[in-house]
N, C-alpha and C positions, 0 to 999 in steps of 0.2 A: 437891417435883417437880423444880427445876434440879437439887439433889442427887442423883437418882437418874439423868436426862439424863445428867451428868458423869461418873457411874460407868460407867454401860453406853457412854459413849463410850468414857473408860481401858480398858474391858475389850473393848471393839472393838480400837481401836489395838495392847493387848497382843497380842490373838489372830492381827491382822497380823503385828506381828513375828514370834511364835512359827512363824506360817504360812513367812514369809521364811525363818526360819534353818533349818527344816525342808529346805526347797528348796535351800538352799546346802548344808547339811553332806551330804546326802545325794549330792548332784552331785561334792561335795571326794572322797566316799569313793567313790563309782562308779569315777569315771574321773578321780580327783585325777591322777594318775601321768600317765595318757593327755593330758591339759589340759595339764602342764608340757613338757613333750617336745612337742607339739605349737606350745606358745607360740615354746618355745627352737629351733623349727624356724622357725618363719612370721616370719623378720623378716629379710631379701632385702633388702627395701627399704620405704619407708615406707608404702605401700600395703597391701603383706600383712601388713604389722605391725600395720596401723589396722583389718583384717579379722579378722587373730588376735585382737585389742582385744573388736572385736565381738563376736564368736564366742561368747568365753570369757564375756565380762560375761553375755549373753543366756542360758546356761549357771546360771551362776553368782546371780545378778540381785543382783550386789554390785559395784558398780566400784570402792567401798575395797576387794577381798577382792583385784582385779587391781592395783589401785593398789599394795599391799602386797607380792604379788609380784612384779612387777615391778620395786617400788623395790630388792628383796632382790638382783635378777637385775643391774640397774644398779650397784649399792653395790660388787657383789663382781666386777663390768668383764665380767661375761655376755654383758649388753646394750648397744649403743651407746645414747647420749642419745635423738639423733635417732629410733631407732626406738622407745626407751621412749614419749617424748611422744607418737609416733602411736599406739602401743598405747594410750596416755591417752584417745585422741581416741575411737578404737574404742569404749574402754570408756563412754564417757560416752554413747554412742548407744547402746550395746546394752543399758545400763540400762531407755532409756525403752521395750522391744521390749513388756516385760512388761505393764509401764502401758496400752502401745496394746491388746492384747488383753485388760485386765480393764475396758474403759472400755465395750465391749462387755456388754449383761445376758446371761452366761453362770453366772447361779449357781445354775439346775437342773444344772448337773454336777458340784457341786461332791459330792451324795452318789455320783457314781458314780467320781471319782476317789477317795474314802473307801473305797468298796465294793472298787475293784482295790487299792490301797495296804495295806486291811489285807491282804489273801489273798497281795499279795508280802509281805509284812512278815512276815506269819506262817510265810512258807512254808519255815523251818529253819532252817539255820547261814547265818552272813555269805556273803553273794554282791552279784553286781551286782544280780541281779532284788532281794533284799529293800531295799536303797538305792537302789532305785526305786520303791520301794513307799513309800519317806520322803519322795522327793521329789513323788508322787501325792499323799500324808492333808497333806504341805506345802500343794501347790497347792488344796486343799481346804478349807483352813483360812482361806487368806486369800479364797477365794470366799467365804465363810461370814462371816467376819469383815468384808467389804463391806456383804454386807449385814445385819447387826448394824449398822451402821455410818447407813446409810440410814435403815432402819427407828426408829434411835434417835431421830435428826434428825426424821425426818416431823414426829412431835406438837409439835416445839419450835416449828416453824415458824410457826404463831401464837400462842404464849408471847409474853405482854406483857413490853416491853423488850431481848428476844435480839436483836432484828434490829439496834437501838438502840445496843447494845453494841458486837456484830460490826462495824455501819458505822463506829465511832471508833475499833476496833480496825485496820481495814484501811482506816481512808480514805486513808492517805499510802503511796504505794507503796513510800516507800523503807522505814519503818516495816517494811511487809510483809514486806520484802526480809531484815529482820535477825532478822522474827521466823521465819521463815521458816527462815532460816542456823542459828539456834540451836538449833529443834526440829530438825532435821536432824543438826547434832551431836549432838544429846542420844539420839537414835535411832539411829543410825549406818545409816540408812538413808535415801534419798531416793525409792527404792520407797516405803516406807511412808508420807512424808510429801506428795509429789503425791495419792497416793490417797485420801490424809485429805484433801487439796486438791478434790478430784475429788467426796468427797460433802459436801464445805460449799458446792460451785458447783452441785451437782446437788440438794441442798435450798433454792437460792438466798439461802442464808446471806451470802454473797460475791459484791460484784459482779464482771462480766469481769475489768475491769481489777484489781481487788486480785488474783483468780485466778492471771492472769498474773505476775503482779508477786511472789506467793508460789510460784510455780514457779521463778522466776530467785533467789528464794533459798535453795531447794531445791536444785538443781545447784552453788551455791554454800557452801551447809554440807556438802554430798556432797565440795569438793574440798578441806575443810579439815581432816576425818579423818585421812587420810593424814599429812600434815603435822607432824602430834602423835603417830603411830601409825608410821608407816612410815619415819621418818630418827631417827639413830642421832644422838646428840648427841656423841657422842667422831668421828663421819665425817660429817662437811662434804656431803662428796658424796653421800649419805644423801636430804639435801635438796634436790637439784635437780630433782627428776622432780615430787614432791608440789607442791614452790614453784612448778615451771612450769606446772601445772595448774592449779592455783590462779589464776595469773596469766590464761591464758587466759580462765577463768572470768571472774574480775574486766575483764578486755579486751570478752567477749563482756556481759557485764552493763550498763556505759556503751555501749555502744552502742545497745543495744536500749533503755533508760531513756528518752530523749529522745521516745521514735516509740511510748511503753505502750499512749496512748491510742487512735490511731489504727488500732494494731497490734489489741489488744483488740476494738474495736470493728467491723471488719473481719471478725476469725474470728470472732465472735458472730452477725454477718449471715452467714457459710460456712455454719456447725456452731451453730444453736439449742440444743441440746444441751451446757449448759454442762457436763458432765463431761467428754464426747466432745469438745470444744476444749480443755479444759487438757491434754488428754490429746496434743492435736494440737498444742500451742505445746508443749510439753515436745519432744517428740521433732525438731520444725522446728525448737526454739533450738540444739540440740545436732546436728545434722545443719548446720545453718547457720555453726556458729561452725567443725565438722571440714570443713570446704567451706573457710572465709578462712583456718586455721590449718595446713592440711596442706602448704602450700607455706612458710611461713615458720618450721617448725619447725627448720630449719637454721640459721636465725639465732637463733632461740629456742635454742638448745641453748650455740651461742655466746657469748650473752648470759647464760644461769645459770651457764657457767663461767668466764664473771668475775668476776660477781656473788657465785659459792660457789667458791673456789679450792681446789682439796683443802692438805689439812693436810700439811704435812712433818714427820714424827714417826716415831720410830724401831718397827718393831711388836713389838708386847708379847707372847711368848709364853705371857703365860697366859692371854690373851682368847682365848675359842673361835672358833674358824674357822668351825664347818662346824654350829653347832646354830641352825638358820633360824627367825626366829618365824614368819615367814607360810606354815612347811610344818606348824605345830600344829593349821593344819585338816583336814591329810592324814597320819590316822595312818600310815600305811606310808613314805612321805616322811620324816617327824618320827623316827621309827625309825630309818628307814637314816642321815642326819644325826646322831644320837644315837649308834650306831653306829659310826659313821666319825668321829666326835668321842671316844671310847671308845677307839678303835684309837692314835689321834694320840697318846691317853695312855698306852697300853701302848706305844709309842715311845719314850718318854722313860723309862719306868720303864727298861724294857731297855738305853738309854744310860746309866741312873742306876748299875744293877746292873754292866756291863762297867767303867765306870769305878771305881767302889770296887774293887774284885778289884785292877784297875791301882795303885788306890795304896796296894793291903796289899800287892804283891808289889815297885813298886818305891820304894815310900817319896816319893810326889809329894804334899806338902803339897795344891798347886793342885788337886788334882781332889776332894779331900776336900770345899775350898771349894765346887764346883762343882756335886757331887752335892748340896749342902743347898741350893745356889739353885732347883737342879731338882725339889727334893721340895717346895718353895712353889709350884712352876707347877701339877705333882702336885696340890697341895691344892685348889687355885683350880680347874683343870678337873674335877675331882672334885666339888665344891660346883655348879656350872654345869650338869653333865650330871643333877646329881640334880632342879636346880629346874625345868631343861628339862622332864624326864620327869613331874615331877610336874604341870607345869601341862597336861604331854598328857594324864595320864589322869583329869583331873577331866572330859574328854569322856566319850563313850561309847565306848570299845573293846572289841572282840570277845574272845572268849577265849582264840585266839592272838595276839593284840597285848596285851593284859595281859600275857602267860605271857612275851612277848617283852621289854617293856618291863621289867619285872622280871628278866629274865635283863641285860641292860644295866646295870641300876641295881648289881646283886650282880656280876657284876666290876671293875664302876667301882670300889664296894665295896673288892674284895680288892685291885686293883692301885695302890690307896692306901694301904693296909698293907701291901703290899711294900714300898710307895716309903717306909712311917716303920720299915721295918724292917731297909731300907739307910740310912736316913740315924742314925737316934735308935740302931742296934746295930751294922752292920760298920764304917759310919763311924767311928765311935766306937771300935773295933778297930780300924780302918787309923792311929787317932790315937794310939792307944796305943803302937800298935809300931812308930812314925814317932820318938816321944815318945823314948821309952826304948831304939829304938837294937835291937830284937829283930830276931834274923833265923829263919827257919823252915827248918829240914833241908832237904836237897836233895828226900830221901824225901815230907815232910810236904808242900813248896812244889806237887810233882807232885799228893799224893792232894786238897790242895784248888782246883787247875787242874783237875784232872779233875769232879771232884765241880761246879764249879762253870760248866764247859762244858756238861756233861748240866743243867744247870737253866736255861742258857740254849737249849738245843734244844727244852724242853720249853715254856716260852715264847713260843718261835714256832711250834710244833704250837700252844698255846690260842688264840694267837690265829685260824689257820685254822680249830679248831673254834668257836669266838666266833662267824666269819662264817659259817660252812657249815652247822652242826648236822651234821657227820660222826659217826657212830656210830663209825665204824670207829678213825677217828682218836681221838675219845675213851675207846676202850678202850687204846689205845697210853698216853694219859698216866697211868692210874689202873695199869694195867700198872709203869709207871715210877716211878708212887709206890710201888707196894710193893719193886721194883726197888733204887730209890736209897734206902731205910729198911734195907735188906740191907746196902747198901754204906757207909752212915755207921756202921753195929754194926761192919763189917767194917775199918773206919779206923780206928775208934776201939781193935779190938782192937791194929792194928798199931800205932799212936802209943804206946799201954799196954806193949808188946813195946821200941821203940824208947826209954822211958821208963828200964824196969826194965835196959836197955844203958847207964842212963848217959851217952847223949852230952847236949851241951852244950845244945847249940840246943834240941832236944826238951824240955830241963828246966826251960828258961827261959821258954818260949812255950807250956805245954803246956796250961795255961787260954787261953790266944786262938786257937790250934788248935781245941780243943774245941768254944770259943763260933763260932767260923769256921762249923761244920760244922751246928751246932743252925741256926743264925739261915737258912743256907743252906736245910737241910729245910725250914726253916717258912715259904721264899719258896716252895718246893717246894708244898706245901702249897695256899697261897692259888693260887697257879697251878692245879694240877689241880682246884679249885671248880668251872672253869668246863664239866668232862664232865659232872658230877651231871646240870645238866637235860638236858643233850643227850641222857645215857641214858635218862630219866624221858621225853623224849616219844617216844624210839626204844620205849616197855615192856620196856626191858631192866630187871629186878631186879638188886640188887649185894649183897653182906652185909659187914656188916663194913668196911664203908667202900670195899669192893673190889666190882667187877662179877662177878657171874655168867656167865664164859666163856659157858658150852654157852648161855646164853639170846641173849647176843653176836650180832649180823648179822655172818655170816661176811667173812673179807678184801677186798673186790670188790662187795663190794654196794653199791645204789645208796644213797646217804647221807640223811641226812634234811635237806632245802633247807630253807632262812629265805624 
């Protein structure tokens, strides 16, 4: 009998969570986009910071999912301190918004948010309405999940020994407090874990006062998440928003300790109703402590910048800029980051590339070195952006955000083969003929400046098609690959002309000539990869490696957006 109790509670509590994340991810993909801009607006001053706080948590019903961006928003000097920590404050009340309305018996709706959830859900391709529909069968699940929750409880309630138990478990509030803090870590949720609180007070499993006293460690496993989750161990300043919340917490916790009992027994004589009082101490600790803390978060702010002094360290260009963890709950965020991280590395290819060419023409040792430092950054943001993408799409993405994420990952792809195919082969060629003292015809020096301009134009066309999905523009570089394949037969003939003349230099250098012009197409090459899908989602057909003109969107047409 306890064993089967203890199952159908686990699988209460599971189906909360499940309910929870439903409700958050659904909210992140609505109006993920809309929530950040919104945040990155609302902070004037501490006040509208502590409402954006609110807002977004009561949204969200995660104040780690805020805690997380925010610290992201802090870390990288978005945000001032000051109004992080008010956002903190926000968030910590808008958590309990949810709580107050499910302490209410409202779980006859829970089939009728089922009933709208599926019909948006079902209702076709990605939009707002079907991720509203998730956060509907969401909020449905954790109705449902309450009361599984209750109903399990009911028969325990005279089980010989439960009561017996429960009381040695929860007699010592501080006890309470830690056990409290850990299932809250262990869930990542303080939603979930007051509500579990909510039907052990409401089967009177618990008395008041443990109630209480497990909801103050509930708020306090909620602000230790972050902490572990949301600061960056190589950045100091990572940790001041989490630490400072934390601290709050731990501030607003001694206080309330001394006055549990009184405090307890008080709402008990308000609110009989022991769900509906934890319900009511959760949201008054947290309203209470954003009441003492909202004027001294200035000094707060003060004090974690001494406490956590940023680091003085030179920055490391191969650690990614711009790929956010706390945007992997918003696929199209996560994306454009991913993106914009992708870009940063076709930057440096393209420095990579300009510079080799420099020191096959003018024989500079130094940039030889230079280009192989920058193909290890190469390599590093390349690895980075793959494990990014990869941890995005073990979510749920649509079939343009697949299609997208995948076009990301395949240029990352190719413009790290470029980058080993300037370092491991021109390089290698500009060493040679540094080495050995070669010099290249006046003729020959021209046809691979030229050859080698046109491959750098075509590289900044891929990148505008990368970000645009331009049709038009992607028929420009598959254009230029058949183009510059004409023009390397066409060098190759003249170098063979130049050759059979006899002169000096041409007969010297006529193998690193050669290899010059190969290694250059096949940067060529990986370049133009990046039209394939743009034409594929444009339905233009190509044969042969070449697009199909006549199927082509003519000059002027409207491009195909990302």
């Amino acid at each position: 009998m306890g064993s089967l109790v203890l199952l159908d509670l686990m699988g209460g509590v599971a189906l909360l969570l499940w309910g929870l994340h439903m409700v958050h991810s659904g909210i992140l993909r609505a109006f993920g986009p809309d929530l950040r801009r919104l945040l990155g607006r609302a902070l004037g001053n501490r006040f509208s910071a502590f409402a954006a706080g609110l807002g977004l948590t009561a949204l969200l019903q995660s104040s780690t999912a805020t805690a997380l961006i925010t610290s992201s928003f802090a870390a990288e000097g978005l945000v001032d301190l000051v109004a992080a920590l008010a956002i903190m404050l926000g968030a910590n009340v808008g958590t309990t918004l949810i709580v107050q309305v499910l302490s209410f018996n409202i779980a006859a709706v829970a089939p009728i948010l089922f009933v709208l959830g599926l019909v948006a859900f079902r209702s076709g391709p990605r939009s707002r309405i079907k991720d509203v529909g998730r956060v509907c069968i969401g909020l449905g699940l954790m109705l449902l999940s309450l009361h599984i929750l209750l109903d399990t409880l009911a028969p325990a309630e005279n089980a010989p020994g439960v009561r017996v138990v429960m009381a040695a478990v929860t007699g010592d509030p501080v006890l309470c407090i830690v056990i409290a803090a850990g299932l809250t870590w262990a869930v990542h949720s303080s939603v979930a874990s007051v509500l579990l609180i909510m039907s052990l007070a409401y089967s009177q499993f618990i008395s008041p006062v443990a109630a209480v006293a497990l909801v103050l460690g509930a708020n306090l496993g909620s602000a230790i998440n972050p902490v572990f989750e949301g600061a960056r161990r190589d950045d100091p300043a990572s940790y001041r928003l989490p630490v400072g919340n934390l601290v709050n917490r731990l501030i607003g916790i001694a206080l309330v300790l001394p006055f549990l009992h009184p405090i307890a027994d008080m709402l008990h004589a308000w609110q009989p109703d022991a769900a509906r009082m934890t319900a009511a101490f959760h949201i008054a600790f947290n309203l209470a402590t954003a009441v003492i803390f909202i004027g001294l978060i200035g000094a707060m702010a003060r004090f974690l910048k001494w406490l956590i002094p940023d680091r003085v360290r030179e920055a490391d260009p191969s650690r990614p800029r711009y790929l956010d963890e706390s945007a992997l709950e918003t696929p199209s965020l996560a994306l454009a980051d991913a993106a914009r991280e992708t870009l940063r590395m076709g930057d440096l290819v393209e420095v990579m590339l300009r510079k080799v060419m420099a020191a096959m023409m003018t024989d500079d040792r130094a940039l030889v070195d230079q280009v192989a430092k920058m193909d290890n950054i190469v390599d590093s943001l390349d690895e980075a952006i793959k494990l990014y993408l990869t941890k995005l799409t073990r979510g749920s993405l649509d079939e343009s955000e697949g299609r997208r994420a995948m076009e990301i990952i395949s240029f990352a792809i190719n413009l790290e083969h470029i980058g080993d195919i300037i370092d491991k082969n021109l390089s290698e060629l500009a060493t040679k003929k540094i080495k050995r003292r070669f010099q290249f015809s006046v003729d020959g020096a021209d046809e691979l400046a030229a050859f080698h301009k046109r491959t750098m134009d075509s590289l900044r066309i891929a990148f505008g098609v990368f970000m645009s999905g331009d049709a038009n523009e992607a028929r420009k570089l598959l254009v230029e690959k058949a183009a510059l394949r004409n023009t390397e037969l066409a060098a190759v003939e003249r170098h063979l002309d130049r050759l059979r003349e006899g002169r000096p230099e041409t007969i010297e250098t006529t193998s690193l000539h050669l290899d010059v012009l190969r290694d250059l197409r096949r940067v060529h090459s990986h370049i133009c990869s990046v039209a394939y899908p743009v034409l594929d989602a444009a339905g233009t057909p190509y044969r042969n490696g070449e697009a199909d003109h006549a199927a082509l969107p003519a000059p002027g047409a409207a491009p195909v957006t990302r």
